[in-house]
Structure formats: structure tokens, C-alpha cells
C-alpha positions in Angstrom: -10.0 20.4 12.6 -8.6 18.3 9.8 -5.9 19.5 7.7 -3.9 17.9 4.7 -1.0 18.4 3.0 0.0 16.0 0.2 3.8 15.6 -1.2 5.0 12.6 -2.6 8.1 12.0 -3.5 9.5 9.9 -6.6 13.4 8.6 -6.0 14.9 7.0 -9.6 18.5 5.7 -10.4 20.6 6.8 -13.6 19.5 3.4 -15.5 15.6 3.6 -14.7 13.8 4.5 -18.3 11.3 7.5 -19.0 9.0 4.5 -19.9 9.7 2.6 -16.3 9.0 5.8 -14.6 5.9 7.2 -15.8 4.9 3.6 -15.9 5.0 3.2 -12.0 3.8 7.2 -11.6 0.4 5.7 -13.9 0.1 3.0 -11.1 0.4 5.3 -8.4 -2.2 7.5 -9.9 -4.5 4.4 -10.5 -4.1 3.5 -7.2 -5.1 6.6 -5.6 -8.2 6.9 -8.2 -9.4 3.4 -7.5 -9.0 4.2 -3.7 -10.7 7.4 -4.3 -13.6 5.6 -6.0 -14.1 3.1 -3.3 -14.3 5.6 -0.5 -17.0 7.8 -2.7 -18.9 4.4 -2.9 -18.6 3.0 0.7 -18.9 6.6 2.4 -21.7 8.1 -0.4 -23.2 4.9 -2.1 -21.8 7.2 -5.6 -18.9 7.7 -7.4 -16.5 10.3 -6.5 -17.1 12.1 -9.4 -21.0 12.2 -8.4 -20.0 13.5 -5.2 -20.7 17.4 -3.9 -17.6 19.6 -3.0 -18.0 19.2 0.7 -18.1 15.2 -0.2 -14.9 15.2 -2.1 -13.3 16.9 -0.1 -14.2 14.5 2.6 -12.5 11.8 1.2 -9.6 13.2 -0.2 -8.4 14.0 3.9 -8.7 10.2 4.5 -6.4 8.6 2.1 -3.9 6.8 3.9 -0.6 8.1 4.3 1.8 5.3 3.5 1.3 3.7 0.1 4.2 1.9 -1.8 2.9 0.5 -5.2 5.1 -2.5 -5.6 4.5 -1.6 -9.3 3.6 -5.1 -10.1 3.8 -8.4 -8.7 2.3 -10.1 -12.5 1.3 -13.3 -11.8 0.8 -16.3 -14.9 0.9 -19.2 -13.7 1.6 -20.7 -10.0 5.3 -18.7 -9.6 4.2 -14.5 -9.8 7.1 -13.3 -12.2 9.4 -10.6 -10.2 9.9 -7.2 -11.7 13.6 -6.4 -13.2 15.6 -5.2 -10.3 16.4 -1.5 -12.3 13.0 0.2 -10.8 12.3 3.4 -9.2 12.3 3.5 -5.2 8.8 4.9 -5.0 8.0 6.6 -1.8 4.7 8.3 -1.2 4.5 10.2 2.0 1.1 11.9 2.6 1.1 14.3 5.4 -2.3 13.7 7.1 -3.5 14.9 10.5 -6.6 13.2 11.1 -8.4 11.3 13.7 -9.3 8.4 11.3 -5.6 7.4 10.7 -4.0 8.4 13.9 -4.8 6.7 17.1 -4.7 8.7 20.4 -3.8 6.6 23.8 -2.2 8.3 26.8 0.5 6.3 26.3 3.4 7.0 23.4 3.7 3.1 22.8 0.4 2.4 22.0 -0.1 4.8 18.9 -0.3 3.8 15.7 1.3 6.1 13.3 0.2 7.3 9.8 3.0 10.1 9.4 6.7 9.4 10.8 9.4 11.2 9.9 11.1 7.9 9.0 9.0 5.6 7.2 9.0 1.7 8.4 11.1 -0.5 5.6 11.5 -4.1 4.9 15.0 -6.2 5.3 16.7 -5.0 2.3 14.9 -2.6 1.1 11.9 -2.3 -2.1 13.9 -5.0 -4.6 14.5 -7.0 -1.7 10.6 -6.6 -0.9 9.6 -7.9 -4.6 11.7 -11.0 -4.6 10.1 -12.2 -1.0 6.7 -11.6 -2.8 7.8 -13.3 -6.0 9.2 -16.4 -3.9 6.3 -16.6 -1.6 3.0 -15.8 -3.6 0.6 -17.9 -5.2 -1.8 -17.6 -7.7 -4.7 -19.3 -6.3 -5.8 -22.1 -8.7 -9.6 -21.1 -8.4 -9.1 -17.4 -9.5 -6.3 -18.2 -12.0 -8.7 -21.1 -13.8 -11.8 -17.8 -13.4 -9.3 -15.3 -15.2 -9.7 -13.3 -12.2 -7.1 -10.7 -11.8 -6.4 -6.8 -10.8 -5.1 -5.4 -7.7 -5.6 -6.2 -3.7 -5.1 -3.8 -1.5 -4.0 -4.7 2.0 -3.2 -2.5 4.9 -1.3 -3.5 7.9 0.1 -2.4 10.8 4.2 -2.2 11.4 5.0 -2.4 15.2 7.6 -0.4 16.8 9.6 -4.3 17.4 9.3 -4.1 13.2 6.4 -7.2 13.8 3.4 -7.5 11.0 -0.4 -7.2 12.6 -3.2 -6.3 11.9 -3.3 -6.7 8.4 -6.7 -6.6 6.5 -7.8 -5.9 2.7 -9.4 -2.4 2.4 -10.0 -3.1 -1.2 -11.1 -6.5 -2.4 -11.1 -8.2 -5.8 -12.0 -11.8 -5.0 -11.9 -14.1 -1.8 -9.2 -16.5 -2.8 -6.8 -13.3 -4.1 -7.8 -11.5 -0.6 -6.6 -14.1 1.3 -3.4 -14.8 -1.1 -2.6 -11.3 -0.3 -3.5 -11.1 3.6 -1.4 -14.9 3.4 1.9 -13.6 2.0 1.7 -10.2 4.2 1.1 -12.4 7.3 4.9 -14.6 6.7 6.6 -11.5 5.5 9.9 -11.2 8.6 10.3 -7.9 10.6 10.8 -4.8 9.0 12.6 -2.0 10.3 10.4 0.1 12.2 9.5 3.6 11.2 10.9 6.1 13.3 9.6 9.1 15.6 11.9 11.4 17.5 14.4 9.2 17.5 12.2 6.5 18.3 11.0 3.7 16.8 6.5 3.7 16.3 3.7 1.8 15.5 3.2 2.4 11.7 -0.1 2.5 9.8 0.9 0.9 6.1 -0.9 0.2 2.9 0.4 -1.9 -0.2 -1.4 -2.5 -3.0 -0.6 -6.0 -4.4 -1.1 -7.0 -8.1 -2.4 -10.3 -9.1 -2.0 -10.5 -13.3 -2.8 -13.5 -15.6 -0.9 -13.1 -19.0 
């Protein structure tokens, strides 16, 4: 049986403005919606809102569990402009139980995680996370010259030795942004590993990445 429960959980310093924060609580809301959409479409061939009650509730257990909305990585030319270092630490912990998102091995090593009790984190934490991105990402010159833009949506997995594999797009704008995205996530250095009885896991992670021509 598949059960959910969803918190998440918003974490804001003494200088972060109303306007910053329900800024990054819209894109966390957009993110889940567009998510939402995309399942309805690839699981239903409709939009969620088309969908039965039995169908919606379907999708809504197989979100995934780690999402950190980088609030914007806005991109205008070839050098992605970094976000002011003042932002909420945004931390969205969705307590799923399901065999989609958890894999089951007979050995404790081998599973990937979707729900840890501590999450995986990179070297330095969010801000830290923003400037590799902003040193490291690159508009692609096809898509920028197009005026393609809007968000890529990578998930990866973070090993137990805090290593970067499997990474893939589970939702797609373009080909050049996609492999922008799946690029810079491939280079990023270890993270810390999330953290399981005491012991560091296999993580299951998502991150939305936004590519943004001004």
C-alpha cells in the first residue's frame, strides 16, 4: 500500500524580503504544478485537471521527494547571472513511501533513497550551490539565438561516497538546454551525502534548473 504525507519546510534569514519569499514559494508551487501536469500527460495522455479522482490521486503519491528550486539561475547572455546571496534556504522534504521512488535490494548499500532523515547537500551549502551553477553554465548559443527558455528539470542520484550518477531530465524544454543542464550537473564535485541511521545513503534528488533570456 502507498501512503503519503507531504510537509515542506521554508527556512528564511532576518534580511530575506516578503517579496523574495513568496517569490521563491511561487516557484516552488510552479514547479510542483508543471510536474503535476507532466505526469497527468505522460501517465493519462490529459491534463491533471482532466483527470478522475482515482487518477489524481495517482500522481500526487509519485512526486519526488527531494526538490530544491534553485529559485533562478536567469541566464542573458553566455555568463547565467547568480541570484543575490540574501535568499531563503528552501528545503522541501516530501515523505513518500512508494515503490516507484524507493529501490529494494537485499543489501543496505545498494538502495537508493527518496526520504533520509538528513538530506544530501552540496560543499557549502545552497549559495555556494548557485555560484558553481553561475560559474559553470552556459547558455547554449542555438537556444539563446531561438529565444528558447523556461525551466529543465534534472534528477540525479547522490551516492553514499557524495558522487553525482545517474542524472537524467524528467522534464524537457529543448535538446541543447537538456544537455546544458545534464552537462553542468555531471562536473558538479561531491556533495555531502544524505544520511540514514547514522549512515551515509544513496539519495534520489531532483533540481529544477532555470534557463532565462532577458
Amino acid at each position: 500500500m502507498v501512503t503519503s504525507n507531504h510537509k515542506i519546510t521554508v527556512q528564511k534569514n532576518a534580511k530575506t524580503t516578503a517579496l523574495d519569499y513568496q517569490a521563491v514559494m511561487d516557484a516552488i508551487r510552479a514547479a510542483y504544478k508543471e510536474l503535476r501536469e507532466d505526469l497527468a500527460n505522460e501517465k493519462f495522455g490529459k491534463g491533471f485537471a482532466e483527470c478522475s479522482y482515482q487518477e489524481q490521486k495517482a500522481i500526487s503519491l509519485i512526486y519526488p521527494q527531494n526538490i530544491v528550486e534553485l529559485g533562478v539561475c536567469d541566464i542573458s547572455s553566455d555568463k547565467p547571472v547568480m541570484p543575490p546571496p540574501e535568499i531563503p534556504v528552501v528545503k522541501v522534504d516530501e515523505l513518500v513511501e512508494s515503490n516507484h521512488l524507493l529501490v529494494q535490494t537485499e543489501d543496505d548499500s545498494d538502495k537508493i533513497y527518496d526520504k533520509v532523515e538528513e538530506l544530501p547537500a552540496f560543499p557549502g551549502g545552497e549559495v555556494a550551490l548557485m555560484r558553481f551553477l553561475s560559474d559553470n553554465m552556459k547558455y547554449p548559443k542555438v537556444a539563446r539565438e531561438s529565444g528558447i527558455q523556461g525551466r529543465v528539470v534534472v534528477q540525479f542520484v547522490v551516492g553514499s561516497d557524495g558522487s553525482i550518477c545517474n542524472a537524467k531530465v524528467i522534464r524537457s524544454i529543448d535538446p541543447y538546454l537538456d544537455k546544458e543542464a545534464l552537462r553542468v550537473v555531471s562536473v558538479m564535485p561531491r556533495w555531502k551525502p544524505g544520511m540514514q541511521k547514522g549512515k551515509p545513503v544513496s539519495v534520489q534528488y531532483t533540481m529544477p534548473l532555470m534557463f532565462r533570456l532577458e
